[in-house]
DOVEX-908412 format. One record per atom (N, C-alpha, C, CB): residue number from 1; residue in one letter; atom name; x, y, z. Coordinates in Angstrom, 1 decimal, always signed. Glycine has a CB too. Layout:
<nodes>
num, residu, atome, X, Y, Z
NUM, a, CA, X, Y, Z
...
</nodes>
This chain:
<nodes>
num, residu, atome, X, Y, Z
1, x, N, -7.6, -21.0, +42.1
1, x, CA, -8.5, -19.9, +41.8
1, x, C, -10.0, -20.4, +41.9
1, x, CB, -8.2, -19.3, +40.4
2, x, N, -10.8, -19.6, +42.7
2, x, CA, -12.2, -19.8, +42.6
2, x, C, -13.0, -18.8, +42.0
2, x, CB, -12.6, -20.1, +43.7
3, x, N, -13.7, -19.5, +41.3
3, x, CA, -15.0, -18.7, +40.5
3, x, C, -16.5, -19.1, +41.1
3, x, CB, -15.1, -19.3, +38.8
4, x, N, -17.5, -18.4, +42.1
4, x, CA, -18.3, -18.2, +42.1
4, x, C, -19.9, -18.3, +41.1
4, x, CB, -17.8, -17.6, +42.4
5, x, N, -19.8, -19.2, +40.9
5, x, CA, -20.9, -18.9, +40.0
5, x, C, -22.3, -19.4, +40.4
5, x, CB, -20.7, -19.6, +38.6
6, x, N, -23.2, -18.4, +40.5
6, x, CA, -24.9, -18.7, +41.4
6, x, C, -25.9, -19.9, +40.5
6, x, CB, -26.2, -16.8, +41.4
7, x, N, -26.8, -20.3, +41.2
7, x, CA, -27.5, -20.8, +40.6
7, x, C, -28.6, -21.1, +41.1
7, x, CB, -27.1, -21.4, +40.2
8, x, N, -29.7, -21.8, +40.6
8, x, CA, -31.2, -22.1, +41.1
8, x, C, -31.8, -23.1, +40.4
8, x, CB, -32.1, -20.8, +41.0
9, x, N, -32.3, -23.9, +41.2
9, x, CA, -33.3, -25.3, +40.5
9, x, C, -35.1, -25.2, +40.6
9, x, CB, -33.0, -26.8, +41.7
10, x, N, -35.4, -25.3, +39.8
10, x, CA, -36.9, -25.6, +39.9
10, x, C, -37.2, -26.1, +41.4
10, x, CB, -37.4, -26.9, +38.7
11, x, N, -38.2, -25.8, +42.0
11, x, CA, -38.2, -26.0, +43.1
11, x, C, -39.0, -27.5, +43.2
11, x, CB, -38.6, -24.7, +43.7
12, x, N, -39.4, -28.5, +41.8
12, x, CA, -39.7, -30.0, +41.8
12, x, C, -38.6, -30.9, +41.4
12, x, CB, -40.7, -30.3, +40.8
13, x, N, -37.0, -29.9, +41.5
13, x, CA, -35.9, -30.4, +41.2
13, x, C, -35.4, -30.2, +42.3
13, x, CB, -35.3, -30.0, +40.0
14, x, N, -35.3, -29.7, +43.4
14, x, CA, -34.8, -29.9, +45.1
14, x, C, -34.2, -30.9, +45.1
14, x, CB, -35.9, -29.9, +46.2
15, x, N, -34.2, -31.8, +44.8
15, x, CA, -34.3, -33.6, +45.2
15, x, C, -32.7, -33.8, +44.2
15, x, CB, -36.3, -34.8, +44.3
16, x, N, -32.7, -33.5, +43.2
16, x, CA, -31.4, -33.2, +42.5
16, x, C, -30.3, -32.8, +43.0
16, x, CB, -31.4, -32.4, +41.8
17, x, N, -30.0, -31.6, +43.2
17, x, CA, -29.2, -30.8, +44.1
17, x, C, -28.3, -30.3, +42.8
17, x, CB, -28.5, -31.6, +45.5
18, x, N, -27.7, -29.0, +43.0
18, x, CA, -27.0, -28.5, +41.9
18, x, C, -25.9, -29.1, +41.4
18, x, CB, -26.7, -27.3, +42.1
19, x, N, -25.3, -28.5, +40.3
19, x, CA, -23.7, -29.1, +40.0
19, x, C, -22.7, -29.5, +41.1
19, x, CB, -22.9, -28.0, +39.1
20, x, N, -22.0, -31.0, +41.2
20, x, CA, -21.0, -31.3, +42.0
20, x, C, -20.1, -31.9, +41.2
20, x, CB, -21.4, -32.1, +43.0
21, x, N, -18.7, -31.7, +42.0
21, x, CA, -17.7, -32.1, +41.1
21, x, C, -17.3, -33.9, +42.3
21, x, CB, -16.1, -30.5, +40.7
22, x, N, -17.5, -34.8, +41.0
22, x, CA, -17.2, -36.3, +41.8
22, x, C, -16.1, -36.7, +42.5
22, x, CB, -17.1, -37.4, +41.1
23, x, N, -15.1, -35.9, +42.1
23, x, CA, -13.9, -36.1, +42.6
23, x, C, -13.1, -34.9, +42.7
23, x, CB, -13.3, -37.0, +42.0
24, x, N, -12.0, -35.3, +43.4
24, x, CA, -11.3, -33.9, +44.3
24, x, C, -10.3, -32.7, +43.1
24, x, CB, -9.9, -34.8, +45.6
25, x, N, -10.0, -34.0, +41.8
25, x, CA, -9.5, -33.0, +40.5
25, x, C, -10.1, -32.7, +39.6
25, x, CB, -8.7, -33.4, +39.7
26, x, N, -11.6, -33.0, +39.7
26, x, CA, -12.5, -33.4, +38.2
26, x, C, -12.4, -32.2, +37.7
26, x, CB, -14.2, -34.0, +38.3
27, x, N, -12.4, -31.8, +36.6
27, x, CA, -12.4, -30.4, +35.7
27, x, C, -14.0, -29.9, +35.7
27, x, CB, -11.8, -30.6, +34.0
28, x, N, -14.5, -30.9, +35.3
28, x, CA, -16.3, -30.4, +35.4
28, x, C, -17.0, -31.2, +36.1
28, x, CB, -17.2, -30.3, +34.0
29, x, N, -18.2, -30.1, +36.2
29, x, CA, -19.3, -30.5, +37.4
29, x, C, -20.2, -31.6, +37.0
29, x, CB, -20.3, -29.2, +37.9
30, x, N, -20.5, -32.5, +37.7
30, x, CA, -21.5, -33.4, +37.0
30, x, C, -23.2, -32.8, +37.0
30, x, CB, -21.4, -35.0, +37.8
31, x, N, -24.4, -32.7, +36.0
31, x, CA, -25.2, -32.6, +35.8
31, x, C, -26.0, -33.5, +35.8
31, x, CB, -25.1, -32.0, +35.2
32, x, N, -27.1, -33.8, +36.6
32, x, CA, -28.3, -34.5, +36.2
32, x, C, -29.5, -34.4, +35.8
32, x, CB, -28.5, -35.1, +36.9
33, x, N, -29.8, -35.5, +35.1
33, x, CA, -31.7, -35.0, +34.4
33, x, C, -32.3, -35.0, +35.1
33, x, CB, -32.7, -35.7, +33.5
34, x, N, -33.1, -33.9, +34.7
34, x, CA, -34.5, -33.3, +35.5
34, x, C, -35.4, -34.5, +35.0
34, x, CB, -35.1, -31.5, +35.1
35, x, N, -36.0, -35.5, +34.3
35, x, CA, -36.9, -36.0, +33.9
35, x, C, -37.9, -36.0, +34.6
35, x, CB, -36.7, -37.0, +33.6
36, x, N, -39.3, -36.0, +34.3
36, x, CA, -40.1, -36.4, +35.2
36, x, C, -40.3, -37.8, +34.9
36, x, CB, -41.3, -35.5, +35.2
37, x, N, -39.8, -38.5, +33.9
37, x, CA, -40.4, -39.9, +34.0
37, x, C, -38.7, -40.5, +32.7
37, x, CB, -42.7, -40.1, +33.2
38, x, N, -38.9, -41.8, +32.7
38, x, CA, -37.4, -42.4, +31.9
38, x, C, -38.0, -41.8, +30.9
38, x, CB, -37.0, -44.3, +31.6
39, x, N, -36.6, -41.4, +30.0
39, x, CA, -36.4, -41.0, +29.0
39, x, C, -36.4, -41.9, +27.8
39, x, CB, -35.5, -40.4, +29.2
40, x, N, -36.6, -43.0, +26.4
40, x, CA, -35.7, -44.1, +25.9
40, x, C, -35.8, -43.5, +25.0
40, x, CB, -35.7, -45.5, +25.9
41, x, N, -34.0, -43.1, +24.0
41, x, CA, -33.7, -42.6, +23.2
41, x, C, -33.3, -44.1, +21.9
41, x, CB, -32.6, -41.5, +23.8
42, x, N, -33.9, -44.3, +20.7
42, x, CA, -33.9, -45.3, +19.6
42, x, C, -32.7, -44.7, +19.5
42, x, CB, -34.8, -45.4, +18.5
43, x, N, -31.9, -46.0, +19.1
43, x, CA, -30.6, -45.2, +18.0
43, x, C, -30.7, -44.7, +17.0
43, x, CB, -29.8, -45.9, +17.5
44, x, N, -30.0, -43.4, +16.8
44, x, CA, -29.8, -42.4, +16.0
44, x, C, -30.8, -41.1, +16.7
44, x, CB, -30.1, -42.8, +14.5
45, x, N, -31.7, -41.9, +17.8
45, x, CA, -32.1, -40.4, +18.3
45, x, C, -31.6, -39.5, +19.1
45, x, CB, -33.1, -40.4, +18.8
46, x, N, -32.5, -38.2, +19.1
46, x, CA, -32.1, -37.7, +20.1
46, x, C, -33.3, -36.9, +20.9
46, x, CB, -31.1, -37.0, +19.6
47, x, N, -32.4, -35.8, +21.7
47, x, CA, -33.9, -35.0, +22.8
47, x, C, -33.0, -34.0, +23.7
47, x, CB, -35.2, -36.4, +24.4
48, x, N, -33.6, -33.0, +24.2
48, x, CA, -33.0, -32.4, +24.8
48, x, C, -33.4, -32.9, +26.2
48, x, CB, -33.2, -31.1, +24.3
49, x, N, -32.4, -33.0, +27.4
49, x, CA, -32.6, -33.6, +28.6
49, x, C, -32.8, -31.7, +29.6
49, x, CB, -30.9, -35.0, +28.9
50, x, N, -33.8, -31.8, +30.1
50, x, CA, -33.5, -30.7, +31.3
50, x, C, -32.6, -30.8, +32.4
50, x, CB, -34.7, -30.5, +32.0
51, x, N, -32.2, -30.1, +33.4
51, x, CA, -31.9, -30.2, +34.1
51, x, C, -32.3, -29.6, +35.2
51, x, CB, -31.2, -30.3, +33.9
52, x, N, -32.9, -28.7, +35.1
52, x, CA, -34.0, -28.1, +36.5
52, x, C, -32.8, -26.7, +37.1
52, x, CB, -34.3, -29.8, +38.4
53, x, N, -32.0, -27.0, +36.3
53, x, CA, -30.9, -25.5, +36.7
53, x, C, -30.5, -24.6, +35.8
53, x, CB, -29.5, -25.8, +37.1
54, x, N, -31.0, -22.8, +36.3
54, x, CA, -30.7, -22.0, +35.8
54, x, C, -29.0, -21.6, +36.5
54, x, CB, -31.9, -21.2, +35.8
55, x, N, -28.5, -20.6, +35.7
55, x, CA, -26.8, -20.5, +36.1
55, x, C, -26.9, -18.6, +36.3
55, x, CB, -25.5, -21.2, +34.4
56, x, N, -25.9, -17.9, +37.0
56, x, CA, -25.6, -17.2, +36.9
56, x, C, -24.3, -17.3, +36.4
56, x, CB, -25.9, -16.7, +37.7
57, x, N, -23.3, -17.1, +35.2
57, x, CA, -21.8, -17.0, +35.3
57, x, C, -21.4, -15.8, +35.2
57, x, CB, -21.1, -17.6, +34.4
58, x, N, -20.4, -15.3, +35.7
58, x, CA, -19.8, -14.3, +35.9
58, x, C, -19.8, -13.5, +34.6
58, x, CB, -18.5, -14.5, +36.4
59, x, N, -19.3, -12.1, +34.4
59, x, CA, -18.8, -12.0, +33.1
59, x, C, -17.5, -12.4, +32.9
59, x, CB, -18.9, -10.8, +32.7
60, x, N, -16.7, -12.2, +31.4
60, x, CA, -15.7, -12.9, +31.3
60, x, C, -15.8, -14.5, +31.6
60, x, CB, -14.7, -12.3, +32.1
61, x, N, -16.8, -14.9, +31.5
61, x, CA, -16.5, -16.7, +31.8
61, x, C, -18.2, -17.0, +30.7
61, x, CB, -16.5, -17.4, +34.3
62, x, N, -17.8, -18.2, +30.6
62, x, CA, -18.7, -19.4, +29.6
62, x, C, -18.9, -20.6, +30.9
62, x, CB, -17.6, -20.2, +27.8
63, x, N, -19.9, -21.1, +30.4
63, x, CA, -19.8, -22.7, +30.7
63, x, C, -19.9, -23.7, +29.8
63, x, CB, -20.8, -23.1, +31.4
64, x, N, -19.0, -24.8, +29.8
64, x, CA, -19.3, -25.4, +28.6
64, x, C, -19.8, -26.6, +29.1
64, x, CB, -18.1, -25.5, +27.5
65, x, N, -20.7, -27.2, +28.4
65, x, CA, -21.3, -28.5, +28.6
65, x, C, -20.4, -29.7, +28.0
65, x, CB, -22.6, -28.5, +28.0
66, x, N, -20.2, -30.5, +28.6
66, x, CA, -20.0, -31.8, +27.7
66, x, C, -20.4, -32.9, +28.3
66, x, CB, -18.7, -32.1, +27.3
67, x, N, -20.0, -34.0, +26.8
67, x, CA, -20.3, -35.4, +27.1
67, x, C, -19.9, -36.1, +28.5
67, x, CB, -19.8, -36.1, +26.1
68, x, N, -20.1, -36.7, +29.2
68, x, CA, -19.1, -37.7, +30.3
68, x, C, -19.1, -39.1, +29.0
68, x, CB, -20.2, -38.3, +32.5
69, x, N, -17.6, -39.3, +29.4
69, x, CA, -16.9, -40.3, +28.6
69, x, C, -18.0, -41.7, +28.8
69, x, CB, -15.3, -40.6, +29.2
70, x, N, -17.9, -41.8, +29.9
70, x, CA, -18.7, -43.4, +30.5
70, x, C, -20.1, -43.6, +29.4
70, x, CB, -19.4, -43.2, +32.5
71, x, N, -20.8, -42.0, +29.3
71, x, CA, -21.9, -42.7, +28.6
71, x, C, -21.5, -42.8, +27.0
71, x, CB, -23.3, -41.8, +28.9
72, x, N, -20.5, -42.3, +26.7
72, x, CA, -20.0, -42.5, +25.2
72, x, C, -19.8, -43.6, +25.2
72, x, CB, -19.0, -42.0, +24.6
73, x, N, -18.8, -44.3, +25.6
73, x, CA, -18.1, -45.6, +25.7
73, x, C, -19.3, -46.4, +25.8
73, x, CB, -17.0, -45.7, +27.0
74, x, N, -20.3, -46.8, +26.6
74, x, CA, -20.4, -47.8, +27.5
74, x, C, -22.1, -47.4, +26.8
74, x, CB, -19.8, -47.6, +29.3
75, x, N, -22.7, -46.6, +26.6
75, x, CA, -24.2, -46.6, +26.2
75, x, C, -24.3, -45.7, +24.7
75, x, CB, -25.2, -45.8, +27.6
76, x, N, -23.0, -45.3, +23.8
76, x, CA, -23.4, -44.5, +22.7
76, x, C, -23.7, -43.3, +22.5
76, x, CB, -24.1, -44.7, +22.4
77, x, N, -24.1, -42.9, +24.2
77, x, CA, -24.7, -41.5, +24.1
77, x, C, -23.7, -40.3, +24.0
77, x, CB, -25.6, -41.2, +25.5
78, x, N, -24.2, -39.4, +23.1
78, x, CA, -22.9, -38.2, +22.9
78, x, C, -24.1, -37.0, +22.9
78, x, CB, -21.7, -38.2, +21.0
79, x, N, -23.3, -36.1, +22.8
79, x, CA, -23.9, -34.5, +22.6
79, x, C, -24.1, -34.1, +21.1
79, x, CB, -22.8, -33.4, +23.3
80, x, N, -25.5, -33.9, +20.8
80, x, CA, -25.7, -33.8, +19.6
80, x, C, -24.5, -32.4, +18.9
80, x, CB, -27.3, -33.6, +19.5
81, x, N, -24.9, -31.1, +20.4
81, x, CA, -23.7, -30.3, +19.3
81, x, C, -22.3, -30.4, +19.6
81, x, CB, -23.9, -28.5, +19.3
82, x, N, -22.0, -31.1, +20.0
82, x, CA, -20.5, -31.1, +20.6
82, x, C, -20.2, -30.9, +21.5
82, x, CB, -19.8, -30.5, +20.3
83, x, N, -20.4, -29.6, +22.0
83, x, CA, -20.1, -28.9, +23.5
83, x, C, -20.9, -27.7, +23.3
83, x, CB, -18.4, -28.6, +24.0
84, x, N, -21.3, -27.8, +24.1
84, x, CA, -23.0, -26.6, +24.5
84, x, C, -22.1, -25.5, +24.9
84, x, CB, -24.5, -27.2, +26.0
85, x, N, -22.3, -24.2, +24.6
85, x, CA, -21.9, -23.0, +25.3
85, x, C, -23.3, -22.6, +26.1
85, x, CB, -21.2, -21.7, +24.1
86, x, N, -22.3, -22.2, +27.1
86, x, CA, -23.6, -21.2, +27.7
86, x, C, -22.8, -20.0, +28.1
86, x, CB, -24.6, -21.9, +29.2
87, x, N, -23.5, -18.9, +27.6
87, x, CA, -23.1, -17.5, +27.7
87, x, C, -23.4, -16.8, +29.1
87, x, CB, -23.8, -16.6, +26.6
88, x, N, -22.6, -16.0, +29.2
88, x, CA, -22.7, -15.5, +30.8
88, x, C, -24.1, -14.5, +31.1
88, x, CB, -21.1, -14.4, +31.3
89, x, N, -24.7, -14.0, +29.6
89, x, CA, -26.1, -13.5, +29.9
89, x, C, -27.1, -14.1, +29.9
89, x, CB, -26.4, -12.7, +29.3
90, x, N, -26.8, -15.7, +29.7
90, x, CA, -28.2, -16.3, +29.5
90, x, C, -28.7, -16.7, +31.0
90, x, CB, -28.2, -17.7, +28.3
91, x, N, -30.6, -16.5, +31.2
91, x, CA, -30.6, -17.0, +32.1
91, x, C, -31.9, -18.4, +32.6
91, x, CB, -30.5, -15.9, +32.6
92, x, N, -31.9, -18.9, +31.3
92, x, CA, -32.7, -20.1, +30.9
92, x, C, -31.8, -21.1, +31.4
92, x, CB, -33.1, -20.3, +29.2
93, x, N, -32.9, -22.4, +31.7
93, x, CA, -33.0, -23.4, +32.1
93, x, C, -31.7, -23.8, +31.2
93, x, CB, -34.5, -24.0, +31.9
94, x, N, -30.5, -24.7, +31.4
94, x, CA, -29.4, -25.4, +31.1
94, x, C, -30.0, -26.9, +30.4
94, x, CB, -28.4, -25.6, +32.4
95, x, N, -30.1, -27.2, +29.3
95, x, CA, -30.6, -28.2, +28.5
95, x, C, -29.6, -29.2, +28.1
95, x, CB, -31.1, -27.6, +27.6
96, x, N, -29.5, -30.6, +27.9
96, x, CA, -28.0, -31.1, +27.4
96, x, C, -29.4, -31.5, +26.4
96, x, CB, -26.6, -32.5, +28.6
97, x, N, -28.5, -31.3, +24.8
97, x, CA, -28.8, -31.9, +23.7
97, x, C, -28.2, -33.3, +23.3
97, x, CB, -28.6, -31.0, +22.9
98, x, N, -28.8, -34.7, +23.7
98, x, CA, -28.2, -35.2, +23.5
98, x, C, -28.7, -36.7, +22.5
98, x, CB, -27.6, -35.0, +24.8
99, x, N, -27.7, -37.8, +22.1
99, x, CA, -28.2, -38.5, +20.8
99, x, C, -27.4, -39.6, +20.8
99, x, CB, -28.1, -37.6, +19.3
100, x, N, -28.4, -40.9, +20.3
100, x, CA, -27.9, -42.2, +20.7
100, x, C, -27.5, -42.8, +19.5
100, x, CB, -28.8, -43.0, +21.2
101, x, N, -25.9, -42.4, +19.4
101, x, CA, -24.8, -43.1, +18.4
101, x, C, -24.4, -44.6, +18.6
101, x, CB, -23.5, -42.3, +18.4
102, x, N, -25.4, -45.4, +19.4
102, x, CA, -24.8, -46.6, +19.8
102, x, C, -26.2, -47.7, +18.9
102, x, CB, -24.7, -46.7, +21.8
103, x, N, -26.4, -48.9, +18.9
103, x, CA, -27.0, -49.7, +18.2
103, x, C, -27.8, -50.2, +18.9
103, x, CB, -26.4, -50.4, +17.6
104, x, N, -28.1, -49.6, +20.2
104, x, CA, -29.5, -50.2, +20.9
104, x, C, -29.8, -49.0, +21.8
104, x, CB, -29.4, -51.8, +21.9
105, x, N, -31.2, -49.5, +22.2
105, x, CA, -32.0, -48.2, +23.1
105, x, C, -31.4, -47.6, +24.2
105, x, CB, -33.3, -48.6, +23.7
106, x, N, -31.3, -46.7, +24.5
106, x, CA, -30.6, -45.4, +25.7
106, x, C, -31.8, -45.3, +26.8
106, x, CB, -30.2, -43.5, +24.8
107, x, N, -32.1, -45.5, +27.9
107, x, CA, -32.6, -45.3, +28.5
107, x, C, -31.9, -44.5, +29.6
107, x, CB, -33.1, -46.1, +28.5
108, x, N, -32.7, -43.2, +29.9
108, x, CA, -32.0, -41.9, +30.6
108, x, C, -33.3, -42.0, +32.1
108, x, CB, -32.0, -39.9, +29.3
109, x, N, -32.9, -41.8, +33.0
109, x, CA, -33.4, -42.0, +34.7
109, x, C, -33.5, -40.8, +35.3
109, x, CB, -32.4, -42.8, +35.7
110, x, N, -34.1, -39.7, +35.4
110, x, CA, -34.4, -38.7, +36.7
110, x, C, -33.2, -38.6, +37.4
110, x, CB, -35.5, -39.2, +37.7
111, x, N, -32.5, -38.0, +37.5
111, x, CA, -31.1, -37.9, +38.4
111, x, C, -29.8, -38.3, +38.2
111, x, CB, -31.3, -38.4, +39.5
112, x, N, -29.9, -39.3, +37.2
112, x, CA, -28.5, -39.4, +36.3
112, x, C, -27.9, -38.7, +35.9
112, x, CB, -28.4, -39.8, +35.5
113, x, N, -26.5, -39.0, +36.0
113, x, CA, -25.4, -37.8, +35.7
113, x, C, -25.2, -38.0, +34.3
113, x, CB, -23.9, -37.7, +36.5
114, x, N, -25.6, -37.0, +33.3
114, x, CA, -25.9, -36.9, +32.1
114, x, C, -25.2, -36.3, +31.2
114, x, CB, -26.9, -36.4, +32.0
115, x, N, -24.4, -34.6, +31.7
115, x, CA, -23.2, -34.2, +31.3
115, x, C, -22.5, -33.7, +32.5
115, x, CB, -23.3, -33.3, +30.3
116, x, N, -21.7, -32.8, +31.9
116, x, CA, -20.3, -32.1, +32.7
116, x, C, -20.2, -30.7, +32.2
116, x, CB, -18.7, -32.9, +32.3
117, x, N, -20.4, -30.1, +33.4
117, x, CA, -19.8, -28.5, +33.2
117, x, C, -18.7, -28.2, +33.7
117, x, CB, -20.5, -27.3, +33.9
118, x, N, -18.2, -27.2, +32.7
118, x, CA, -16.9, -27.0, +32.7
118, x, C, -16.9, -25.5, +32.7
118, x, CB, -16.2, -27.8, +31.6
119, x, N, -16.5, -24.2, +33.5
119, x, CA, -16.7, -23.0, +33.5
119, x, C, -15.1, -22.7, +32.9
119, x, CB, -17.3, -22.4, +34.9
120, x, N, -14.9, -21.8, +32.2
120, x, CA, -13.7, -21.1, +31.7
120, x, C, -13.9, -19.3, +31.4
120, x, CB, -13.3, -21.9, +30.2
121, x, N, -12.5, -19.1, +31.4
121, x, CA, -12.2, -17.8, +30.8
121, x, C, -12.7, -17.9, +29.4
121, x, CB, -10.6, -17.5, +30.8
122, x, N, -13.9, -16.4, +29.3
122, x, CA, -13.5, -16.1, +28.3
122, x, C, -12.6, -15.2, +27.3
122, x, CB, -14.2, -16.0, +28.2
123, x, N, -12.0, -15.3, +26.8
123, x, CA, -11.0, -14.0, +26.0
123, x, C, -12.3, -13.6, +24.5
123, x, CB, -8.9, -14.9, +25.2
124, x, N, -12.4, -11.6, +24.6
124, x, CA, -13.0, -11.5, +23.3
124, x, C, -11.9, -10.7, +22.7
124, x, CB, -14.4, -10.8, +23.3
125, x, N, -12.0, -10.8, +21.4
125, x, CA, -10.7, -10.3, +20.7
125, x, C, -11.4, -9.2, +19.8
125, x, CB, -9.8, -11.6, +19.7
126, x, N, -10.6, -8.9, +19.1
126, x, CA, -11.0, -7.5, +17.9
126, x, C, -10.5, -7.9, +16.8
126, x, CB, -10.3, -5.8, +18.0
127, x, N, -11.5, -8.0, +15.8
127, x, CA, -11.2, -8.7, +14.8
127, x, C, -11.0, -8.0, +13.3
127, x, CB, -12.1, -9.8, +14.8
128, x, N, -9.5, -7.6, +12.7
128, x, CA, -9.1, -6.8, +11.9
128, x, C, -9.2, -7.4, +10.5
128, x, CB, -7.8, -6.5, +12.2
129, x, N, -9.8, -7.2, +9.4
129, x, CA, -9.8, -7.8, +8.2
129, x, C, -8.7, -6.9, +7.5
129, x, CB, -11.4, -7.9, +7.5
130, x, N, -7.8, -7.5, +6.8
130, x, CA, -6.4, -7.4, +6.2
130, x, C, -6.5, -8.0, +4.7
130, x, CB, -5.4, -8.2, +7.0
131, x, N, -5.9, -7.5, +4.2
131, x, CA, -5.8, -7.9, +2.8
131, x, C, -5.1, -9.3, +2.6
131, x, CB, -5.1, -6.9, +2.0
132, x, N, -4.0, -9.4, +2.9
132, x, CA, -3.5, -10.8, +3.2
132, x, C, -2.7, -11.3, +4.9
132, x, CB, -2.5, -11.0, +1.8
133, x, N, -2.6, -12.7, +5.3
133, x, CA, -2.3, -12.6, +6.3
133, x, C, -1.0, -13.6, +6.4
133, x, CB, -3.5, -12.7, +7.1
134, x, N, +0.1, -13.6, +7.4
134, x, CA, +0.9, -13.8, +7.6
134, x, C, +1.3, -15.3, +7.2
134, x, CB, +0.9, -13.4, +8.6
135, x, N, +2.5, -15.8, +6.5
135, x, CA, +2.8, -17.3, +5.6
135, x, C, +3.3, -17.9, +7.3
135, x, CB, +4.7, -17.1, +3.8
136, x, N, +2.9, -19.7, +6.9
136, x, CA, +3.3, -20.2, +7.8
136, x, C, +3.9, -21.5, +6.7
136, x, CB, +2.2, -20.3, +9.2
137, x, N, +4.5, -22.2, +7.5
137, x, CA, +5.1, -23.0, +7.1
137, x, C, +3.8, -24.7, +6.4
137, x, CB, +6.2, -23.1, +8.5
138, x, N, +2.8, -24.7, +7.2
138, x, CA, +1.8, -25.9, +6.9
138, x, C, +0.9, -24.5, +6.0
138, x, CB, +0.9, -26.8, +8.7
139, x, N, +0.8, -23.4, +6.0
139, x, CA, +0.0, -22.7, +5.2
139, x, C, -1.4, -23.1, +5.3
139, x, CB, +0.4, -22.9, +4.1
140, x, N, -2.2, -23.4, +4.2
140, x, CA, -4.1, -23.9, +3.8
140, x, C, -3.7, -25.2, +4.1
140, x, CB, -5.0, -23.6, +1.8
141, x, N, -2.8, -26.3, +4.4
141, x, CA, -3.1, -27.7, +4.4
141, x, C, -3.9, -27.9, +5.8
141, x, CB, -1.7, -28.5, +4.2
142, x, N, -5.0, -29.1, +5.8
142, x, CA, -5.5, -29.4, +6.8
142, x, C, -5.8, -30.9, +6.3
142, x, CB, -6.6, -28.5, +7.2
143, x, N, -7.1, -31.1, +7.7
143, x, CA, -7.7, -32.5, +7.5
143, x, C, -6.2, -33.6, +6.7
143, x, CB, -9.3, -32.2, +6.3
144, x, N, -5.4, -33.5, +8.1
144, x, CA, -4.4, -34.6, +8.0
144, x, C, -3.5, -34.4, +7.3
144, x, CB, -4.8, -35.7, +7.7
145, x, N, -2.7, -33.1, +6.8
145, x, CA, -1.9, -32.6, +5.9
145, x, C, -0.5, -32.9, +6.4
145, x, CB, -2.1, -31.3, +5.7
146, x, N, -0.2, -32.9, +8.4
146, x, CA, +0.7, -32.7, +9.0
146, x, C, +1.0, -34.1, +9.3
146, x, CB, +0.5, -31.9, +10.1
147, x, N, -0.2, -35.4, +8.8
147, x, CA, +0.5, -36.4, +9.1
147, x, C, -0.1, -37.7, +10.1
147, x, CB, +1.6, -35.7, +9.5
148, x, N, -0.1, -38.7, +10.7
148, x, CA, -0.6, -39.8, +11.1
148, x, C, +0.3, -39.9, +12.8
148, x, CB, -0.4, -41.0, +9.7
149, x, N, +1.7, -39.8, +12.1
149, x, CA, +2.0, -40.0, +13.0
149, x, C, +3.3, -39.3, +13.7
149, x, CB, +1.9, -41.1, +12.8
</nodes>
């Protein structure tokens, strides 16, 4: 299945070129910074990185942003909110919020692949408030109730 989704770069971000996926299964597209100059994030900081691309998405679909593993692992760097939504009406500049959970300085480069888009279905639901709602067997237990292993 293919999804269509438009888009446009700052025209001092040409040199970038839009979302590409690295390999022939990859689930999301890789994104690079727009920087105009290195970025160096202290540990525990953070900044929002540009990327010089606005998105059209369809309706019914999101894009979600995320981390790429490599820079978790290997430099600390994560996504401050977790995974960035981007709604199918927005039509601002795509920002990765992101923050250095590692123990030395992050330095981010103009064109580095920074995160990963990932476009999906959305489903909206209708949401019924009820007086009480259906018994399950784990019930209110969470945060590790079901167990380790």
């Amino acid at each position: 299945m293919s999804v269509v989704v438009r888009f446009r770069l700052r025209p001092e971000c040409e040199d970038l070129g839009g979302p590409f996926y690295a390999s022939d299964l990859a689930a999301g597209a890789d994104l690079r910074a727009a920087l105009e100059e290195p970025l160096t994030l202290a540990p525990g900081g953070r900044a929002a990185v540009p990327t010089g691309l606005t998105l059209q998405i369809p309706p019914g679909y999101e894009a979600q942003v995320r981390a790429r593993s490599g820079l978790a692992l290997k430099k600390g760097l994560a996504l401050a909110n977790g995974v960035g939504t981007i709604d199918a009406d927005y039509r601002g500049e795509v920002g990765v919020i992101v923050v250095n959970l590692g123990s030395e300085p992050v330095t981010i480069l103009r064109g580095e692949r920074i995160a990963q888009l990932v476009v999906a279905p959305v489903v909206r639901v209708a949401f019924e408030r009820v007086p009480e709602l259906d018994g399950t067997a784990r019930g209110g237990g969470g945060f590790g109730s079901t167990g380790t292993a």
